[in-house]
N, C-alpha and C positions, 0 to 999 in steps of 0.2 A: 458501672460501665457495662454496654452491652458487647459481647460478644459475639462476632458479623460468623455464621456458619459454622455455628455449635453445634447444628443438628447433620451436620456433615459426616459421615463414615468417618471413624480414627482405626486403622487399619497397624498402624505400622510401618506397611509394606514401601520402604522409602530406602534412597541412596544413602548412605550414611557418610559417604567421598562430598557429597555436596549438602548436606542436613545444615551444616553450619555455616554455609557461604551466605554472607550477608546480602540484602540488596541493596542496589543501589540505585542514583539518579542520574538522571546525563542532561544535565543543562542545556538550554537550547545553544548557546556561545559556542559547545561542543559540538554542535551537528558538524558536517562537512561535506561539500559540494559532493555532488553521485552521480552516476549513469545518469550520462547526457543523453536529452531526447530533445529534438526543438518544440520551442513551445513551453514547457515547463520545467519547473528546477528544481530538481529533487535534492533534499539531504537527509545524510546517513546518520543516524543515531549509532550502530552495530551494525555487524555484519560476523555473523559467527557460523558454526557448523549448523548449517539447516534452517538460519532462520535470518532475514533480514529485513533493520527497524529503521524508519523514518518520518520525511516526509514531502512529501508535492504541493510546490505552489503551482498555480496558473493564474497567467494575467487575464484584464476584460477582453472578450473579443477572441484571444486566442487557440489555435487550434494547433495541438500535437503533430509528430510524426507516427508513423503507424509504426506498433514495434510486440513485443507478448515477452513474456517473461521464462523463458523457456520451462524448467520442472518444478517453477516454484507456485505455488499455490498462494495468491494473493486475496487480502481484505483491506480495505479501505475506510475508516470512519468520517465522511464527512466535517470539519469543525466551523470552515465558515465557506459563504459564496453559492455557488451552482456550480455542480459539474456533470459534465453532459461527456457520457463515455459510447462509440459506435463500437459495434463488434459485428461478428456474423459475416457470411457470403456479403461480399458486395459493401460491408458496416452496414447494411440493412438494419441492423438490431440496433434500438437505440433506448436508451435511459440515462432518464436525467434524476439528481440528487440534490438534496439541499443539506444545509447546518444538522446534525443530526440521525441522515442518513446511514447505511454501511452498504457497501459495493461489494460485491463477490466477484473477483477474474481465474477463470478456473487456469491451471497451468496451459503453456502454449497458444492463449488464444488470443489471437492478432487484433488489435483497439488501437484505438486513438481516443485522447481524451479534447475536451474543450470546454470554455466558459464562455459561455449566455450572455454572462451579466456582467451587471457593471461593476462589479467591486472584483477584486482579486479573492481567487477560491482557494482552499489551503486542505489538505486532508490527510491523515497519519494511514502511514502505510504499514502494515505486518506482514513478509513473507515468509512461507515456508517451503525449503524445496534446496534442491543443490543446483552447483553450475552456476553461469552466467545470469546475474537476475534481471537482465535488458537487452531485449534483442531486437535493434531497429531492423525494419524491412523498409520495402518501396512501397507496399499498397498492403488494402486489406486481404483476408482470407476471400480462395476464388479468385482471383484475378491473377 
């Protein structure tokens, strides 16, 4: 058997309140509907001190409401579809993503997401940050 990151530092230096908390898995069955946004349907994996785990669908065609995630620090990994996120003055800034992609949303920054294409987009979200992790507005940044 090989062992993944044996050449990794063994320091010690670790909580020893948490050394033996097991991990675990959270079946999809257990997600649960989340901060509603129109346009996409987010579910919760977790939601703990500092960090919250799920995921975004969006259907073909459709296009978000504008919203930013107030102090939380978001990443995205694409899994399937297109997804086309505006941001910036105006949502001037624009990129699009595919299957395999990872999206960076830095905290507070006002987007809207959408898909292109014709299939429904799907992508697992990781935040990190406190407060409210969805905060819709009316429009983008600038206006």
């Amino acid at each position: 058997m090989t062992v993944l990151g044996s050449n990794a530092p063994m320091d010690g230096d670790h909580d020893p309140a948490t050394a033996g908390v097991p991990c675990r898995r959270i079946p999809d069955g257990a997600l649960e509907p989340a901060d509603p946004t129109p346009g996409m349907s987010r579910r919760m994996a977790e939601h703990s001190d500092g960090m919250w785990t799920g995921t975004v669908d969006t259907e073909p065609g459709a296009v978000t409401a504008w919203h930013h995630h107030g102090e939380h620090e978001t990443t995205l990994y694409i899994v399937s579809g297109t997804f086309r996120l505006e941001s910036g003055p105006g949502g001037a800034d624009v990129i699009e993503a595919r299957a395999g992609d990872f999206i960076r949303v830095p905290a507070g920054a006002i987007h809207r997401e959408s898909n292109p294409g014709d299939e429904a987009s799907r992508a697992v979200v990781v935040r990190c940050g406190s407060g409210a992790p969805t905060v819709n507005v009316p429009g983008p940044a600038g206006e």
